[in-house]
Every structure is written in structure tokens, then in C-alpha cells.
N, C-alpha and C positions, 0 to 999 in steps of 0.2 A: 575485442571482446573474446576472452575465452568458447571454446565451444568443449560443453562436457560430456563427456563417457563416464555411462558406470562404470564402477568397476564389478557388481553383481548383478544381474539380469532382473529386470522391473518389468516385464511386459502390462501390467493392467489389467483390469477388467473389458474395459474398455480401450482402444487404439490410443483413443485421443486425452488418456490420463497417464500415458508410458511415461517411467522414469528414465526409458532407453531400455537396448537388447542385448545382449551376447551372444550370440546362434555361434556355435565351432568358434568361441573364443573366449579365452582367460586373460583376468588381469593377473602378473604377475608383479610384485613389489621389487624395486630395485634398490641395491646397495647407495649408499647413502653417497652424496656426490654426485649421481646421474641426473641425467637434466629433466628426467618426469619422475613422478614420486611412483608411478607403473608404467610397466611396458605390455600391453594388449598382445599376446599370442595365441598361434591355432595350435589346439589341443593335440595327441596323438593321434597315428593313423592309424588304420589295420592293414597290413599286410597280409592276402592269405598264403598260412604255409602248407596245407593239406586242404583233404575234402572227402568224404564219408559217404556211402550210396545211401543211408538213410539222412531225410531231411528235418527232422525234428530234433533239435537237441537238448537235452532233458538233466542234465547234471554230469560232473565229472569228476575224478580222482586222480592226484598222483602219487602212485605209490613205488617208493624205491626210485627206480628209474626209468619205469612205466607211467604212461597217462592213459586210465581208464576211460573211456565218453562213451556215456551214453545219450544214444541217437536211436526214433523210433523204437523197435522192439530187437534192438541189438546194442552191444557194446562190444565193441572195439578195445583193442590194444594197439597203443601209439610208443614207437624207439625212435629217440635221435642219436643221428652219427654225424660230426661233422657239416653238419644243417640238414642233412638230411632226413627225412622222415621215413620211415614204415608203418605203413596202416595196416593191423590185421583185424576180420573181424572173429570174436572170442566162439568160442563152440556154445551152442546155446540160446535162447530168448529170455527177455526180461516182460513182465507184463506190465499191464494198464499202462498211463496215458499221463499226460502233463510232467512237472517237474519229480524231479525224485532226490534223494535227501542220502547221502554213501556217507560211511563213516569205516577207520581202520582202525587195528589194535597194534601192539607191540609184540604179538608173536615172534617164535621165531622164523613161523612160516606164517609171512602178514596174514589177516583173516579180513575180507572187507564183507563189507552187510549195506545193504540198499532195502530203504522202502521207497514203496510206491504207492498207487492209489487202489491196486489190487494185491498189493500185499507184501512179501518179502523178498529176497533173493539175495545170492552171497555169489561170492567172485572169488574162484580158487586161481590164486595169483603163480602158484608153479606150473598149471596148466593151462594157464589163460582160458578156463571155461564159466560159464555161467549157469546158476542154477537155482529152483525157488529152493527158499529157506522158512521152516516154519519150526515153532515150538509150541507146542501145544500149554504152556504157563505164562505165553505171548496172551494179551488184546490185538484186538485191530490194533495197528502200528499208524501214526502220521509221523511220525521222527524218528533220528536216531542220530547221535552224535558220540562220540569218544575223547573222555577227560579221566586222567589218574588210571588207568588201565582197565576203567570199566566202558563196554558199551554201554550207554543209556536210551530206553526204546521209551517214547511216550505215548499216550493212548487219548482220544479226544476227551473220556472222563476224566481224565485231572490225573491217571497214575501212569509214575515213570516207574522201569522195570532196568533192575542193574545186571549186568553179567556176570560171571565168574571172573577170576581176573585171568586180564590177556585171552578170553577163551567166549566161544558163540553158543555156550550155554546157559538155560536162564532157569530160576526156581520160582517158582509161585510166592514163595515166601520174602524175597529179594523186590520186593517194591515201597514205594510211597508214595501219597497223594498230595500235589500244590494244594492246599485245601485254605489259602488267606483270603480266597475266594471261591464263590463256588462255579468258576466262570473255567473248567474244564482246562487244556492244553491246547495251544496252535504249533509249537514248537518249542525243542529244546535245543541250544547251542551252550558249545563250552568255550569260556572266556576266560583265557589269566589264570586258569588255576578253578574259575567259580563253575559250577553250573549254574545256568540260565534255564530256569524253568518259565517259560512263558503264554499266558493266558488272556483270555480274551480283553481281561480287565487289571490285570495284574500280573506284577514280573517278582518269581520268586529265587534268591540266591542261597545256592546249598554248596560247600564247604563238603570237601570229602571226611570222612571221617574212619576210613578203613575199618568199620568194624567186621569181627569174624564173623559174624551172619546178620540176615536183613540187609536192607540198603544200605550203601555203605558212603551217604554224603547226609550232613546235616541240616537243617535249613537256619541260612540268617537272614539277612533284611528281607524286607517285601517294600516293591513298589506300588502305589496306585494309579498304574496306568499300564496298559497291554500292550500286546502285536498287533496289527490288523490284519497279515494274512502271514501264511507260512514262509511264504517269496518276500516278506518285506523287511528285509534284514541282512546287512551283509558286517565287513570290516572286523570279523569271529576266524575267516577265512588261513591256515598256513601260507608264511610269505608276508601275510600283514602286520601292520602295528596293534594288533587289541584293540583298533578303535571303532568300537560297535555304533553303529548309524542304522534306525529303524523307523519303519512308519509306527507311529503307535494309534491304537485303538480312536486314539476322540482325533485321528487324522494330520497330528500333524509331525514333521520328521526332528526325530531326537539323534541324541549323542549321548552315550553314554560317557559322565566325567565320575568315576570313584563308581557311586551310590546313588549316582543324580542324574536324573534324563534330561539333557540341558534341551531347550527346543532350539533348533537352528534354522527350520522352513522362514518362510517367508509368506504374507495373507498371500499372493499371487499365486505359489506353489498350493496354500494350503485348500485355495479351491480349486484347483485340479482335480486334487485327492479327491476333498469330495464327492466330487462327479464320479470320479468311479464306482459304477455300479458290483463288479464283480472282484472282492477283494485280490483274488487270484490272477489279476491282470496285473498287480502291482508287484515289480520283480527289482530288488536294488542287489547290486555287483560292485566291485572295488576292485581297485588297480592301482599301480605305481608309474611314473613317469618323468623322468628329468627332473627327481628328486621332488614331484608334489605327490600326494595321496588322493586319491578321487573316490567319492562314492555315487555310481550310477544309478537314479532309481529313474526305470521304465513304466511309461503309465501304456495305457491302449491306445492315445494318441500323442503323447509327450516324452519327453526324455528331460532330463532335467539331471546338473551332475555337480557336485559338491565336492569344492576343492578344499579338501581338511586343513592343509599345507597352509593356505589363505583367509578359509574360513569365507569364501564367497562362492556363488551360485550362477554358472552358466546354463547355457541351455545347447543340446548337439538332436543333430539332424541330419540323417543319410538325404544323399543327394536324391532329387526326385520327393519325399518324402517330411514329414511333421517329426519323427520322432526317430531315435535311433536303430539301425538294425541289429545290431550285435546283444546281448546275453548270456546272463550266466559270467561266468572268470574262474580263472585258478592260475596258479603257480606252478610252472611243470616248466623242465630243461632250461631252468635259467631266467626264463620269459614268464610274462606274464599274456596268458593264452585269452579269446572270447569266442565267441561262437554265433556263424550267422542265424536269425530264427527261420528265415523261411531258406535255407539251403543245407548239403553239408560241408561246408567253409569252414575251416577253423582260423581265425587271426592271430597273429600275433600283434600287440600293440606297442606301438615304437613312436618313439617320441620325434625322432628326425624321419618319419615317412607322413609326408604332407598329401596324400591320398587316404582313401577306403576301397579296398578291395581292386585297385589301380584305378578307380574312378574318382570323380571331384571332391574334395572335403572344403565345404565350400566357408570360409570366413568371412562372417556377417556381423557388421557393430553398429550398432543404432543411438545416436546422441542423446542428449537428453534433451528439452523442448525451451528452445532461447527465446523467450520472448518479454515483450515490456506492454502488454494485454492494456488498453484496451489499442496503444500504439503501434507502429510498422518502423519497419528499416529494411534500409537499401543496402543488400552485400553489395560493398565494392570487390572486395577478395577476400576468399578463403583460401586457408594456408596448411597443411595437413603434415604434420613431422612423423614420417618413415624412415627406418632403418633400408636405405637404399643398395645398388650396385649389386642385388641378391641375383641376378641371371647366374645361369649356368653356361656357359660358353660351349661345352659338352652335353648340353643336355637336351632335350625335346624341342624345338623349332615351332610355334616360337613363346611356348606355355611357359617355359621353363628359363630360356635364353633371352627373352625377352617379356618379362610379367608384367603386369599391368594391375591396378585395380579400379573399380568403378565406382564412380563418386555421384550419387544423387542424392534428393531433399525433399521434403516435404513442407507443406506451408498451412496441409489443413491437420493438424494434428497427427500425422503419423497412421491420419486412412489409407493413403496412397501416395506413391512418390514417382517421380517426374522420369523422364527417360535418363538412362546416367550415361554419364562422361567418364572418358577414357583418360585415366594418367598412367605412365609408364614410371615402373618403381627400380628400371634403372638395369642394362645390362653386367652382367661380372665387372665388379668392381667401380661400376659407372657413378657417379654422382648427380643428383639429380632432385631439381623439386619441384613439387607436387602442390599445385594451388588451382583455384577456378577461378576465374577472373567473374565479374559484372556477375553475379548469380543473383539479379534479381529483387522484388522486393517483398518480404514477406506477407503472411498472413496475417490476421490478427493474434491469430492460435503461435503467432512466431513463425522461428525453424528449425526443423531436426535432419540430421543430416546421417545418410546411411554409407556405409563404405562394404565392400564385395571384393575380396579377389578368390578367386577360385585357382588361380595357377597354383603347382604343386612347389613351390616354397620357402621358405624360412619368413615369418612373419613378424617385423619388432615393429609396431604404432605405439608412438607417445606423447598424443593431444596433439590439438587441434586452435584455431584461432580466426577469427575474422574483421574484417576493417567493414565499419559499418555506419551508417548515415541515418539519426532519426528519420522518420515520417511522421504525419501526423495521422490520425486514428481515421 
């Protein structure tokens, strides 16, 4: 009998209705000819490459061949040499609190501009200082993004304000209002060329149109459907492919194809959402890794993380922990950089570092529920196909040189599972298999079977199998 793995994360409502888990693991699709139609891998790690005396990280920029972070009520300038890092921090403070929203122009001395939730500030990049910036033809600001050489500042009544071009001044008369509804602004990003004006209840796309005065982008389609928070949206980001992934308004997570919010969530993910009381907890990031695309969205207690590349849905968990630590992303020196929330850590994320932070990144797979309801059976053996011989002969004693991972089951629905068993996945080069002999006989609910290894790495499973004996009910 087969034993099945998702290949996208089903936790349930309930334990004992799981379609199986993926905590710190992806299915990826193999070239045709391989002997599993996927091979289950652990995602990337974070290495950290720096770390910042303020601990809140609040948004970033890279400009030229500087990385701006902002952290607390300071921002820093980040140079690489060589691997090496220089942290300075910038002359200056940035005010209010939570995330904040930078955007650059095409000067020929860059010009960057930051809102926040107390207001503006601009980043003089020959001096590495910081300072508020205010126009008095400005609203209160909640955004600001840069497409076609204009800044665009948005206001939570529904009007965006254009800049001059390449330049950080603005005219009263240089605005427009998303007005297909009257549901205000949460955010505007610029996608491919469009502006993305986005509203509580609807996303509007505007078309630059260079004209000599007034705004200078037109509006075309409108969607019937919003953002739900300002944090709820990534894949806009420099370094990515334009592929826009959002919560939207009625909760559940889109893709933008063309013109069309495709929905991609899942009911499981979609009552997470839900639950979220304070839109603002909901933060999505994107990143790249051994040639898959990922979109992170962070809830207050979950992580949850969408492989474009695949088109399916794991779930990642810092060790200790429900939900992941890292946030925020950007494309700076090469890498793609994240950011611890509760320290100042910065990561880099790396596809071959099977840690977080030099701690466990722990790979978790949960099967799907084998059963012949209202019947039992007797595992004689279970048989488990890993990519073996992964030790390091040079490496860590005996996490590394000698891995292992742990095999246990569950028999009442995936409430809780049994003590686990030790198999060895094989020193450098070793061969070796990986089976439980006599495990038992299950429940009525079946059995689901969970696999763990924490040792730091390289991870190839592909299915699973068992010899098994009816019983009668």
C-alpha cells in the first residue's frame, strides 16, 4: 500500500480531517524518468550576515550599491566587499512606528522618500543622512511608490499625488482620485509598467500618460476586489518576476494573471485570514531560491508560503515557534536579504544552508490518513525512499556526519503521535534503507505517518510504502 504525502499543506480545521502537512518542506516536480513524480525538499535557510543595534525592522532599500534598513528610529547604510559587510548608521532619525513604505527616482543624484505613520522623510544618498520631508500640496501620506519617473504619494481619501519628473516636488494640481469606488486608498505599487492603485474594495490600473500638467497616468481597468492591509502584498518588489500575490479585501490570497485576480489560497489558509483581527499583522515577502519563486505571507500566529514555481502551499516555522521569524525582503548585493523581527539580524537566504540563524530548520512531513474506515490493519513494514549517504564526513559530529531522521504515527487521526523511531539516512556516501519493521495495528481513523529530521542537510524523500494485513473492524 502506498503511503501518500501531499504535495501542498492541508492542515484542517480540525487534526482529525488533515489531508497531511508540510512544516519546512516543499514538493518539488522531477524531470520525467525519475522514480517519484516529486521529491519533498527543505526550503532555504537564513544565514545571518550582519546585525543592527536597533531591533525592529521596518522596511528597506537598495539603492545603487548601498542597502538602506530601516530599523527602529534609525536607518542605516549597508556596503559589501568581498562578503564582507559595513554597517553604518545614517545621520539622522526617521519617525513613527510599524512598517514604512521607500520608494527612488532616476536622478542623477538618487532621491529616496519614505512614508511612515508619522509622516515623510527623504534619504540624501551622497551623505548618507536622513531627514523629515514635507510638502505642503502633500495629504497625510500612506504610500509611495516610483513608476515612469514619477513619485506617486497616496492619501487614505482615494487621492494619489504625482511628482515632477525624476524630482521630490509636488503641485497641488498634479493629482487624481481612484474614485470606481468610494472605498479610499490602502496602497499603491507599480507593476510592469501599470500603476496599481489599490482600495479597500477595488484595484484601479492607470497607464502613464506623460501629460504636460495634472497627473500624468490614465486610468484603465478597475477590479472588483481590494487589498486588506497595506503589508498584504508582495511579488511588485525589484529582483522579481511581476508576479503580484495579495490578500485581497473579502480574505482570500490572489495572483494577479494580466487583468485577473486568479484566487490561489486554499479554505484552510482562507480561515487563518479570517481570524485575523488586525489587518496589519498580515505581512507577505517574496524571494528566489534554487530557481523556485516564493511568496511569504506572515500571519500573528502562522507563516504560510507559496511556491509560484509549483503553484503549491507549504507552511515554515522557526524552531521553538508556530510561525516564521524573518520579514520584510529585498534584493541587495546579489542575494536576496530578510530580516529578523524580533532582533537586528539581517539573513541572507540560501538555498544550500539547511539551518536558520545556525539553529535547527526543522523538516516536517505529515502523510495523508490511510485508512479502510470502519476496518484495521496490521503494518508488517514500512518502507520510506530517501536520497541517502547525505553525511558529511567533515562536518558537525554527529548532526551532520551522521543524520538521522524520526519516523513516528499516529492511529487516532493525527491528534497525537507515538514516540519516534530512529533511522539513519546514511553517512557520506553510505547506502542505506530506511524502514519500521512490525509498527503495529492501526486505528479505526487508519494511519498517518509523520517524518522529522532536523539535522542540517540536503533533503531528497520520494514516497513511501507499507506491507499490510487486514483486520477486522
Amino acid at each position: 500500500m502506498e503511503i501518500t504525502f501531499p504535495v501542498s499543506t492541508a492542515p484542517g480545521v480540525n487534526p482529525t480531517e488533515n489531508g497531511g502537512r508540510l512544516i519546512n518542506a516543499y514538493a518539488e516536480t522531477v524531470a520525467q524518468g525519475g522514480r517519484s513524480g516529486v521529491v519533498w525538499r527543505r526550503p532555504p535557510g537564513l544565514r545571518t550576515i550582519f546585525e543592527t543595534v536597533e531591533v525592529e525592522p521596518r522596511g528597506a532599500i537598495y539603492v545603487g550599491a548601498k542597502l538602506y534598513l530601516v530599523s527602529g528610529d534609525k536607518v542605516y547604510v549597508v556596503l559589501e566587499a568581498a562578503g564582507v559587510y559595513t554597517v553604518t548608521e545614517c545621520t539622522g532619525t526617521i519617525g513613527g512606528s510599524g512598517a514604512v513604505y521607500i520608494a527612488q527616482n532616476m536622478n542623477a543624484t538618487t532621491q529616496v522618500l519614505i512614508v511612515h505613520s508619522a509622516g515623510m522623510a527623504q534619504i540624501n544618498t551622497s551623505t548618507d543622512t536622513v531627514s523629515s520631508f514635507s510638502d505642503g500640496d502633500l495629504p497625510a501620506a500612506n504610500s509611495i511608490c516610483w513608476t515612469d519617473t514619477y513619485f506617486v504619494v497616496t492619501s487614505q481619501d482615494g487621492r494619489m499625488f504625482a511628482s515632477a519628473n525624476n524630482a521630490i516636488t509636488f503641485a497641488s494640481t498634479d493629482y487624481a482620485t481612484a474614485e470606481s469606488e468610494p472605498d479610499g486608498l490602502v496602497r499603491a505599487v507599480a507593476v510592469g509598467g501599470n500603476l496599481l492603485a489599490m482600495g479597500f474594495s477595488s484595484i484601479e490600473f492607470w497607464n502613464v500618460s506623460a501629460d504636460a500638467t495634472g497627473f500624468p497616468f490614465t486610468r484603465g481597468p478597475v477590479l472588483s476586489v481590494g487589498l486588506l492591509g497595506p503589508q498584504a502584498i508582495a511579488g511588485f518588489e525589484p529582483g522579481f518576476s511581476d508576479t503580484v500575490i495579495f490578500v485581497a479585501s473579502d480574505r482570500t490570497v490572489r495572483r494577479l494573471d494580466g487583468y485577473t485576480p486568479v484566487i490561489i489560497s486554499t479554505p484552510d489558509l482562507q480561515r487563518l485570514i479570517e481570524d485575523v483581527e488586525d489587518v496589519d499583522d498580515i505581512q507577505c515577502s517574496v524571494y528566489v531560491a534554487a530557481g523556485h519563486q516564493f511568496c511569504q505571507i506572515n500571519g500573528p500566529s502562522w507563516t504560510w508560503v507559496y511556491d509560484i514555481s509549483e503553484q503549491r502551499w507549504h507552511e515554515r516555522q522557526s524552531y521553538g515557534e508556530d510561525r516564521a521569524r524573518n520579514v520584510y525582503s529585498v534584493r541587495a548585493f546579489d542575494d536576496w536579504l530578510t530580516f529578523d523581527r524580533d532582533s537586528g539580524k539581517v539573513f541572507r537566504i540560501e538555498s544550500d544552508y539547511q539551518k536558520e540563524d545556525g539553529g535547527p530548520l526543522v523538516w516536517e512531513l505529515r502523510s495523508t490518513q490511510a485508512h479502510r474506515f470502519p476496518g484495521r490493519f496490521f503494518v508488517r513494514l514500512a518502507s520510506f525512499d530517501f536520497v541517502t549517504g547525505v553525511g558529511d564526513d567533515a562536518g558537525i559530529d554527529p548532526i551532520e556526519t551522521n543524520p538521522r531522521v524520526l519516523v513516528s504515527w499516529s492511529d487516532n487521526g493525527g491528534r497525537t503521535f507515538g514516540n519516534p523511531v530512529e533511522r539513519e539516512l546514511g553517512t557520506e556516501g553510505q547506502d542505506v534503507t530506511i524502514e519500521v519493521n512490525r509498527a503495529g495495528v492501526t486505528g479505526e481513523r487508519g494511519r498517518q505517518w509523520r517524518l522529522q529530521i532536523s539535522d542540517p542537510v540536503r533533503i531528497g524523500f520520494m514516497g513511501a510504502a507499507m506491507d499490510v494485513q487486514e483486520r477486522a473492524a
